[in-house]
N, CA, C and O atoms as a GROMACS GRO file, in nm:
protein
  172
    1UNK      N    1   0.084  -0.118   0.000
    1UNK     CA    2   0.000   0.000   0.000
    1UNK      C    3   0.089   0.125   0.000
    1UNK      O    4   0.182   0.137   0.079
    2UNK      N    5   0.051   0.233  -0.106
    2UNK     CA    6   0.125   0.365  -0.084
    2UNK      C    7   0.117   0.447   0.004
    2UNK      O    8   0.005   0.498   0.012
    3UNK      N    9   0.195   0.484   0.081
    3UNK     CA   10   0.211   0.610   0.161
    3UNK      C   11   0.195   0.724   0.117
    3UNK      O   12   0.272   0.769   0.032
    4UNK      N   13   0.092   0.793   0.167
    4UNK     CA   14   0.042   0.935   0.119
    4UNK      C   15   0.170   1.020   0.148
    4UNK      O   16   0.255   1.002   0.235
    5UNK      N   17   0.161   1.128   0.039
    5UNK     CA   18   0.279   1.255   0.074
    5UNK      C   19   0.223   1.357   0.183
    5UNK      O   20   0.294   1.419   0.262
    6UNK      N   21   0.068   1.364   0.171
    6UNK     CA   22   0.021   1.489   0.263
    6UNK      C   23  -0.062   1.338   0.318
    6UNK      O   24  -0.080   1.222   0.279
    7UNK      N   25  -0.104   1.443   0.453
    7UNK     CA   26  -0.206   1.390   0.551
    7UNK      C   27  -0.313   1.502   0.538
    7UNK      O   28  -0.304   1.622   0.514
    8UNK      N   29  -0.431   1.411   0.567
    8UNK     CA   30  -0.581   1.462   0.554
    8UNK      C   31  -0.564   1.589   0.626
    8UNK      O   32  -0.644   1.662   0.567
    9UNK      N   33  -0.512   1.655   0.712
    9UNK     CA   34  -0.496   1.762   0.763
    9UNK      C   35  -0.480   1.895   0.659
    9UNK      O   36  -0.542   1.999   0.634
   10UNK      N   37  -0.372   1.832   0.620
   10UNK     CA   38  -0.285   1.935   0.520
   10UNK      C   39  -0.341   1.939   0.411
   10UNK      O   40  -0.317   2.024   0.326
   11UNK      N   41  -0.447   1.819   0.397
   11UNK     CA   42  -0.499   1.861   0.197
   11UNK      C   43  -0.591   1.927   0.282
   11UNK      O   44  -0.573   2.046   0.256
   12UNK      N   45  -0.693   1.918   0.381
   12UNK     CA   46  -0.789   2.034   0.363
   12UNK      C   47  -0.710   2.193   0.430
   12UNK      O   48  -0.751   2.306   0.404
   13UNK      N   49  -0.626   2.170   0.493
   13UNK     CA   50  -0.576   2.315   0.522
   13UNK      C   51  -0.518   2.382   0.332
   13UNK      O   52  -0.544   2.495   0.292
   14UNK      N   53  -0.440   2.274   0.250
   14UNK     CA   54  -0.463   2.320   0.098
   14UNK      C   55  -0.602   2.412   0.011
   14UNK      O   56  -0.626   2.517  -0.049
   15UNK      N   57  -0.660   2.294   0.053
   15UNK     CA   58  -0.834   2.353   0.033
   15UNK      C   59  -0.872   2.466   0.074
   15UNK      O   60  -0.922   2.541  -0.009
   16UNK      N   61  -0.859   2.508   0.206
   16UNK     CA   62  -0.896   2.602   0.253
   16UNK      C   63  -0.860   2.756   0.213
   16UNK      O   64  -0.913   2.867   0.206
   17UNK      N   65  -0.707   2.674   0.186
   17UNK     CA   66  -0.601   2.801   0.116
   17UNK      C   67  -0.675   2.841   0.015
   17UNK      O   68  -0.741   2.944   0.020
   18UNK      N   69  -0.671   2.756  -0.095
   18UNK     CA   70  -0.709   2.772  -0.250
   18UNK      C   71  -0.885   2.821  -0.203
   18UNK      O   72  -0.905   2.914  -0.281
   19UNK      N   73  -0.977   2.811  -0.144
   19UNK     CA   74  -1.091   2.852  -0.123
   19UNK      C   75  -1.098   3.015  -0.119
   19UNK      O   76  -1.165   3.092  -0.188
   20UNK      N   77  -1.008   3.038  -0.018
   20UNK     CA   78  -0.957   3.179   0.054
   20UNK      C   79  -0.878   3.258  -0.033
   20UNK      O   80  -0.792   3.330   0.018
   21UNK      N   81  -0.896   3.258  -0.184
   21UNK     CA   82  -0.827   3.339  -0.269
   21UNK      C   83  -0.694   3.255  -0.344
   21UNK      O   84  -0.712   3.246  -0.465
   22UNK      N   85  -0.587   3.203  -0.303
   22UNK     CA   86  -0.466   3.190  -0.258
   22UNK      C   87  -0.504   3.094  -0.445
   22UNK      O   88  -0.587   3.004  -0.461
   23UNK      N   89  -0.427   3.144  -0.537
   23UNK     CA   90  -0.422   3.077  -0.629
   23UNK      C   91  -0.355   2.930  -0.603
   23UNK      O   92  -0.276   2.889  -0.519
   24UNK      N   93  -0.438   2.857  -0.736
   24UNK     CA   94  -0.377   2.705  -0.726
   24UNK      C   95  -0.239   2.673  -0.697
   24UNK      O   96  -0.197   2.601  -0.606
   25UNK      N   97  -0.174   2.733  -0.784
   25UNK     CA   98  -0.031   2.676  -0.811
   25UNK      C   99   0.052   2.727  -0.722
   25UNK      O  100   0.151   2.658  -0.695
   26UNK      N  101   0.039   2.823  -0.671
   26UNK     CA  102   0.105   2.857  -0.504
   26UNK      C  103   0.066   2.800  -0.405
   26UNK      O  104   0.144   2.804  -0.310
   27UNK      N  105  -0.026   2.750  -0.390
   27UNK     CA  106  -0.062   2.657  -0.290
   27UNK      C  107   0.047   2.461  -0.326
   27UNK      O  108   0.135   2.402  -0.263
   28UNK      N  109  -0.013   2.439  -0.428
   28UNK     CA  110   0.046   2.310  -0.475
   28UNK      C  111   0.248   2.328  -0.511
   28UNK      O  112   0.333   2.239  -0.518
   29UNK      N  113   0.261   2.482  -0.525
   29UNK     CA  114   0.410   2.498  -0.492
   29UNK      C  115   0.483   2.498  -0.353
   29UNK      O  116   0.586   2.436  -0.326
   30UNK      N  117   0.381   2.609  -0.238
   30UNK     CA  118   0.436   2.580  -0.130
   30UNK      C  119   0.441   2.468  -0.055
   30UNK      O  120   0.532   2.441   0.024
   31UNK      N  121   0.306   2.375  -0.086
   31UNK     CA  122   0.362   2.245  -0.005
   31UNK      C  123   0.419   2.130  -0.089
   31UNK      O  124   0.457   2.028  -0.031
   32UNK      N  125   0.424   2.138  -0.187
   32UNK     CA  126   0.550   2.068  -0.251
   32UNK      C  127   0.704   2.100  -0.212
   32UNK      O  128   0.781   2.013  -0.252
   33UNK      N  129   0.776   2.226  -0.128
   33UNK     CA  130   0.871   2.288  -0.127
   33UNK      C  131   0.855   2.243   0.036
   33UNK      O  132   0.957   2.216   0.099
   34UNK      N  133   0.758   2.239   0.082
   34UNK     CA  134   0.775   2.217   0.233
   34UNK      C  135   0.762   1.978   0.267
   34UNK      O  136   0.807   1.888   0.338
   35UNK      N  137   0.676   2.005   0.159
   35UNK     CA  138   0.725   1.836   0.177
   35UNK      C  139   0.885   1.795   0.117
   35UNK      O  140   0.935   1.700   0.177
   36UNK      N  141   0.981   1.862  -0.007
   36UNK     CA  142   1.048   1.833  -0.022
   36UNK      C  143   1.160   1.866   0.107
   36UNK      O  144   1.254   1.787   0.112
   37UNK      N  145   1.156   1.954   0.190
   37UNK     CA  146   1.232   1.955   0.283
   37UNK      C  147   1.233   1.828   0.384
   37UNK      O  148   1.316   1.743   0.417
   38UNK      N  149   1.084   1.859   0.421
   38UNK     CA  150   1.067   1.731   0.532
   38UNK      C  151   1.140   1.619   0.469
   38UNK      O  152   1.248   1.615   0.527
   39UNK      N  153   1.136   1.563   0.414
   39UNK     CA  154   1.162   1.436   0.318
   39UNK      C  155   1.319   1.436   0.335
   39UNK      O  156   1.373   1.334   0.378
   40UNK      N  157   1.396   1.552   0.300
   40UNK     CA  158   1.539   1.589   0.304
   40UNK      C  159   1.617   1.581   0.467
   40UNK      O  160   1.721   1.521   0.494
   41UNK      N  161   1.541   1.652   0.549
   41UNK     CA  162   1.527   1.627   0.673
   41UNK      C  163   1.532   1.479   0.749
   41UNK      O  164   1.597   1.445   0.848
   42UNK      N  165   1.457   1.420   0.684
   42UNK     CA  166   1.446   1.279   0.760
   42UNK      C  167   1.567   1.147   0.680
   42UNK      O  168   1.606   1.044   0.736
   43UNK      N  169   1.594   1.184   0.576
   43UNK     CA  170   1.741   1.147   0.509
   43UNK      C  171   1.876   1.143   0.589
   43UNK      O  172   1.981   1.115   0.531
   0.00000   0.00000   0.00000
C-alpha cells in the first residue's frame, strides 16, 4: 500500500487556502517545497 505525501490535515488546510483566494499553483508549490524539505530532513 502507498504512503500518502500529505495527511488529511494538510490537503484540507490546501483547500482552505485555494478557497480563501490563494491561487492554485502557489498553494500546490508551497507544499511541494515544504514536503520536499521534510523528506530531506528525515534522510
Amino acid at each position: 500500500m502507498r504512503k500518502n505525501r500529505f495527511t488529511e490535515a494538510q490537503i484540507i488546510g490546501m483547500i482552505k487556502e485555494q478557497e480563501a483566494g490563494m491561487p492554485t499553483v502557489e498553494v500546490c508549490l508551497e507544499r511541494s517545497q515544504i514536503a520536499q524539505r521534510s523528506q530531506a530532513a528525515l534522510k
